[in-house]
TIRO-2110 file (N, C-alpha, C; in Angstrom, 1 decimal):
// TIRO-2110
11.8, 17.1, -5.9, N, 1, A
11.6, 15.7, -6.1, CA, 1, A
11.8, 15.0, -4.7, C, 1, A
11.0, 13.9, -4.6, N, 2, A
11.0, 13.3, -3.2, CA, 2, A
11.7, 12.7, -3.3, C, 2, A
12.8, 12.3, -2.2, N, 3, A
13.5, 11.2, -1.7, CA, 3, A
13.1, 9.6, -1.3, C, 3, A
13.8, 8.4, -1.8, N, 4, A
13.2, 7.6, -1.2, CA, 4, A
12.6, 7.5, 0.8, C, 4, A
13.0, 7.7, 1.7, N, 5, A
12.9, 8.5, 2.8, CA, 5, A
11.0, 9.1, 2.6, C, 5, A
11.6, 10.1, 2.3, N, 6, A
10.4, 11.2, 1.9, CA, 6, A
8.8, 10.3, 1.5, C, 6, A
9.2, 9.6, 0.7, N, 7, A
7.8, 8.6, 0.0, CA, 7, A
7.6, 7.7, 1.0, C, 7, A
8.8, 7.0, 1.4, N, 8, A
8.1, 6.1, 2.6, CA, 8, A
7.2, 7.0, 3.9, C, 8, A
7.8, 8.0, 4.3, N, 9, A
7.2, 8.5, 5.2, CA, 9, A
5.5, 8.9, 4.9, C, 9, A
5.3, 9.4, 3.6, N, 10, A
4.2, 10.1, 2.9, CA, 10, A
3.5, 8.5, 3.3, C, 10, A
3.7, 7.4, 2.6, N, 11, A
3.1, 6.0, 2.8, CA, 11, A
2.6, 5.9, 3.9, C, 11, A
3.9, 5.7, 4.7, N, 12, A
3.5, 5.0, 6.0, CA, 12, A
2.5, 6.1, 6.8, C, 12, A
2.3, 7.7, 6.4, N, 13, A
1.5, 8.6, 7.0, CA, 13, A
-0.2, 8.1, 6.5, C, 13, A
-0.3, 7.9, 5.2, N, 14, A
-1.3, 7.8, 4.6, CA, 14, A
-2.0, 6.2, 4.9, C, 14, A
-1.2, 5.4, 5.2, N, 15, A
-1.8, 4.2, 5.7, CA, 15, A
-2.4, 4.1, 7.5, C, 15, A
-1.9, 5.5, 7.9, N, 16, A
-2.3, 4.8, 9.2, CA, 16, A
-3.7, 6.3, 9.3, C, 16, A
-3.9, 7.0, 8.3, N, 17, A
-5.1, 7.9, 8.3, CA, 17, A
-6.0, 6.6, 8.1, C, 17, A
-7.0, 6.6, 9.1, N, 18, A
-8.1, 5.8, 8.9, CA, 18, A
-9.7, 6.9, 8.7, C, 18, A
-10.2, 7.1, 7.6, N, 19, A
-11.7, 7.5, 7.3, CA, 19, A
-13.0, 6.9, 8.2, C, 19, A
-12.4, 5.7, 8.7, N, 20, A
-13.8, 5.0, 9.3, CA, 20, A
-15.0, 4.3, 7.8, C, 20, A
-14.3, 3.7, 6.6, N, 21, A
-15.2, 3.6, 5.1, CA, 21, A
-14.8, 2.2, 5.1, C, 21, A
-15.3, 1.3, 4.1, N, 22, A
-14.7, 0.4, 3.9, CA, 22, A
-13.7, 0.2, 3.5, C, 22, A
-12.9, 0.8, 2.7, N, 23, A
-12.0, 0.6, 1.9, CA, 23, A
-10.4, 1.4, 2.7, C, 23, A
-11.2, 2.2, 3.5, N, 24, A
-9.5, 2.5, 4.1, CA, 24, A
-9.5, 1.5, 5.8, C, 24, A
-10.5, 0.7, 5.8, N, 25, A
-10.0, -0.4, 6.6, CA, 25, A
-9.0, -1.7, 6.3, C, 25, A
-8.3, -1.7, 5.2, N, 26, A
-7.6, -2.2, 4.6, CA, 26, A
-6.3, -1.4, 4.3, C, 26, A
-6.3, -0.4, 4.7, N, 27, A
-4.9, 0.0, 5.2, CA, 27, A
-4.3, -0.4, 6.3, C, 27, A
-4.5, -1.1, 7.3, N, 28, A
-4.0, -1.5, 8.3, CA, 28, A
-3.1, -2.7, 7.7, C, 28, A
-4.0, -3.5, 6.6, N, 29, A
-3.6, -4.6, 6.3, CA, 29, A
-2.3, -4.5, 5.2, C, 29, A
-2.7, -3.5, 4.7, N, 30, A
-1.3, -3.1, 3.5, CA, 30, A
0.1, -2.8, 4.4, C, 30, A
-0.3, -2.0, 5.6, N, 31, A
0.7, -1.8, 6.5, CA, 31, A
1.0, -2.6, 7.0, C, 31, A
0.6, -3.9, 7.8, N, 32, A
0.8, -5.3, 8.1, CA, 32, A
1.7, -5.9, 6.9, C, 32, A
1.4, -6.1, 6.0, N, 33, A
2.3, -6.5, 4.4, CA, 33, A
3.8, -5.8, 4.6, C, 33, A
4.1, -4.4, 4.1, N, 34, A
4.8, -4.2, 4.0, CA, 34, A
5.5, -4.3, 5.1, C, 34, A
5.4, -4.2, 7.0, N, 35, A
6.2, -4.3, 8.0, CA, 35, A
6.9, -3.1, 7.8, C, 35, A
8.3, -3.1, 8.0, N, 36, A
9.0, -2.2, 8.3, CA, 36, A
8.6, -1.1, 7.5, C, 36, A
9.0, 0.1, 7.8, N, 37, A
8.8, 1.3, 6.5, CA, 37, A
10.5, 1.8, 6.4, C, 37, A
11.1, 1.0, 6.2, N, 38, A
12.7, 1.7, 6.1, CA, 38, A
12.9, 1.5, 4.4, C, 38, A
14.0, 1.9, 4.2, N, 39, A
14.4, 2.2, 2.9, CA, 39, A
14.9, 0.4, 2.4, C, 39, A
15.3, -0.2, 3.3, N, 40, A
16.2, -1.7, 3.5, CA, 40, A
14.7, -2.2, 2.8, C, 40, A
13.9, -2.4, 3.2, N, 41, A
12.4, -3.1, 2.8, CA, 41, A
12.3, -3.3, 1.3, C, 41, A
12.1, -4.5, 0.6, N, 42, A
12.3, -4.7, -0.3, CA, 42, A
10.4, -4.6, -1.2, C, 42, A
9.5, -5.1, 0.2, N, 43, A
8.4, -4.5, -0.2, CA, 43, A
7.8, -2.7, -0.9, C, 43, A
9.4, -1.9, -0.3, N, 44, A
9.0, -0.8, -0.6, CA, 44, A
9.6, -0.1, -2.0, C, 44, A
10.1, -0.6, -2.8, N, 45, A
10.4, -0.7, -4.1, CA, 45, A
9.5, -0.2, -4.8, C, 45, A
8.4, -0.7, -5.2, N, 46, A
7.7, 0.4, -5.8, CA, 46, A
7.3, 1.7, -5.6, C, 46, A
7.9, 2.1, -4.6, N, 47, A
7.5, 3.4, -4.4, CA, 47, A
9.0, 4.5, -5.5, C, 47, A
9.7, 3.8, -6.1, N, 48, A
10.9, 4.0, -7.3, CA, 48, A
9.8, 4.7, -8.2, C, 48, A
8.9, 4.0, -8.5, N, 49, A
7.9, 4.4, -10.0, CA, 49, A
7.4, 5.4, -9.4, C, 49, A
7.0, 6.2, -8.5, N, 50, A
6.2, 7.0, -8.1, CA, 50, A
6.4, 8.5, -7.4, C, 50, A
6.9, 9.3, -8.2, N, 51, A
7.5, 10.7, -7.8, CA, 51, A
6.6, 11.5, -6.9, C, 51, A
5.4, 11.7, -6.7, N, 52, A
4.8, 12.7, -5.7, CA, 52, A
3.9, 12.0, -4.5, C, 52, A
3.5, 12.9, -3.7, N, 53, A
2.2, 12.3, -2.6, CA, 53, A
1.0, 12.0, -3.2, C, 53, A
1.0, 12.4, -4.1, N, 54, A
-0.6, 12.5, -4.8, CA, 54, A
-0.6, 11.1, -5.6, C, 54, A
0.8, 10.5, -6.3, N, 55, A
0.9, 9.4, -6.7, CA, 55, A
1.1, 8.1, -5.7, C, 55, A
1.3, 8.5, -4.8, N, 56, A
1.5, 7.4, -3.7, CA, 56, A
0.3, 7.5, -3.1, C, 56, A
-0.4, 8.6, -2.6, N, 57, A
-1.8, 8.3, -2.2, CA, 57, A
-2.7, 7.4, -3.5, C, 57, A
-2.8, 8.0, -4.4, N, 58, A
-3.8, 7.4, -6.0, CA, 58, A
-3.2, 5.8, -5.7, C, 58, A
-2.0, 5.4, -5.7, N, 59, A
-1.1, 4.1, -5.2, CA, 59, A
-2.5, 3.4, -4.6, C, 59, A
-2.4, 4.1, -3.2, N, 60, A
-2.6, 3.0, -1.8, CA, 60, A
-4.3, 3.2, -2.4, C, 60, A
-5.1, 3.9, -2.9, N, 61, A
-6.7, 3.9, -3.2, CA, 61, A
-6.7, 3.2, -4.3, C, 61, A
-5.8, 2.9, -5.4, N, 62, A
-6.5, 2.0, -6.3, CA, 62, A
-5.8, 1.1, -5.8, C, 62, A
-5.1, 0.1, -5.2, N, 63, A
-4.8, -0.8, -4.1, CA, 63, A
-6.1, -1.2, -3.8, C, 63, A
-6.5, -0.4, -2.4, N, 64, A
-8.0, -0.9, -1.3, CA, 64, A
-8.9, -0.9, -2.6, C, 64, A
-9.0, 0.2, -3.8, N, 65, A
-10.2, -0.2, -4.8, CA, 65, A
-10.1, -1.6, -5.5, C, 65, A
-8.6, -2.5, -6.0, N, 66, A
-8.6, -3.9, -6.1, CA, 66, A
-9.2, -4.6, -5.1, C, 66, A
-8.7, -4.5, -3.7, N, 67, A
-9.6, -5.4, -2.8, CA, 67, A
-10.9, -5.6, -2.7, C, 67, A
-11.1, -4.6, -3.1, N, 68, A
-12.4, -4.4, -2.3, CA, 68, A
-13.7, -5.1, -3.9, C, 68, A
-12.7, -4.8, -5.1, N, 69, A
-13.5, -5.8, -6.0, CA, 69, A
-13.4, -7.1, -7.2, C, 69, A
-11.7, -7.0, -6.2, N, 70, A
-11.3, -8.5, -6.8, CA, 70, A
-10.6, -9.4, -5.7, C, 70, A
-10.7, -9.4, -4.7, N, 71, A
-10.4, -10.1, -3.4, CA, 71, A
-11.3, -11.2, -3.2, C, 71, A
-10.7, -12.2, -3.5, N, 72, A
-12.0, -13.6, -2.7, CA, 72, A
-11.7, -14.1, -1.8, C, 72, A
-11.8, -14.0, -0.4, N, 73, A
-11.1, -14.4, 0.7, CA, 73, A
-11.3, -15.8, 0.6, C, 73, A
-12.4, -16.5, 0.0, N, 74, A
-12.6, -17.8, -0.2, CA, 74, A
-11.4, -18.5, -0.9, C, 74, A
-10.3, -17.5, -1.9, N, 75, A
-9.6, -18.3, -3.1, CA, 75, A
-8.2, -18.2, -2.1, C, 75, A
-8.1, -17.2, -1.6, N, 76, A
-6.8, -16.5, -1.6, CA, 76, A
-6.4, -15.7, 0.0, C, 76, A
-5.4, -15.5, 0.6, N, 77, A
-4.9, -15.2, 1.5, CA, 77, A
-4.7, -13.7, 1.1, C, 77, A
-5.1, -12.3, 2.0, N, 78, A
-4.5, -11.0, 1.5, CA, 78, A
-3.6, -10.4, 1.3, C, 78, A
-2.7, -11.3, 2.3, N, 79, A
-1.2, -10.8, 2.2, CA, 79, A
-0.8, -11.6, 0.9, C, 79, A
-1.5, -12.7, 0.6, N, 80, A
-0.9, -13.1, -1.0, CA, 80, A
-1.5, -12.1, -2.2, C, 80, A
-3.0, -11.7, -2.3, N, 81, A
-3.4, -10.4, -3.1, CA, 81, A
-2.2, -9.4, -3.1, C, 81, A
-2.1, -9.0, -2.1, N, 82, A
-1.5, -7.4, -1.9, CA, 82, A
-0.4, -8.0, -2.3, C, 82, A
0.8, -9.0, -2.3, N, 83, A
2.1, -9.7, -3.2, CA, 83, A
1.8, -9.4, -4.3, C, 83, A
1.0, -10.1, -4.9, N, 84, A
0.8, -10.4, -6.3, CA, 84, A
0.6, -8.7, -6.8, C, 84, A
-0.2, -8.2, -6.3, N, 85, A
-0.5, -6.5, -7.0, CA, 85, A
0.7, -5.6, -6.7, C, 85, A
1.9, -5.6, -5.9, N, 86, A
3.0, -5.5, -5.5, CA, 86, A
3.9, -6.2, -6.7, C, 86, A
4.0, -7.3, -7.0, N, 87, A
5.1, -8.2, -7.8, CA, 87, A
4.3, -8.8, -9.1, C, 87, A
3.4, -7.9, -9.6, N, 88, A
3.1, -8.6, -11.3, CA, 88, A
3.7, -9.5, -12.0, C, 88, A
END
């Protein structure tokens, strides 16, 4: 079982892999949001619900897949999207 430690790391690894697609250009921005990657980060709490890499990757892709089809940059700020999908 992973450690809190362990998941942040897996995160903050998986946010800074860039594909060059649209959708993993919005990992820069997720990483911007949460700022620090330490355990103290209160942004990184949900990573509690989430026991493997495979769930924290599936995490950050259905993430950029909300952005990418419910983001209106006309309505809303991103770092307020990525809050709200963070704090339901």
């Amino acid at each position: 079982m992973l450690n809190l430690d362990d998941k942040i790391t897996i995160l903050e690894n998986y946010l800074s892999q860039n594909e060059d697609n649209y959708a993993d250009s919005f990992k820069t921005d997720i990483s911007m949001f949460i700022g620090d990657f330490e355990t103290k980060n209160s942004n990184l709490t949900f990573l509690k619900n989430l026991s493997s890499r495979e769930e924290i990757e599936d995490w950050v892709n259905k993430l950029t897949s909300r952005i990418i089809l419910k983001f209106n940059e006309d309505e809303e700020q991103l770092s307020d999207f990525i809050f709200y999908t963070l704090n339901p």
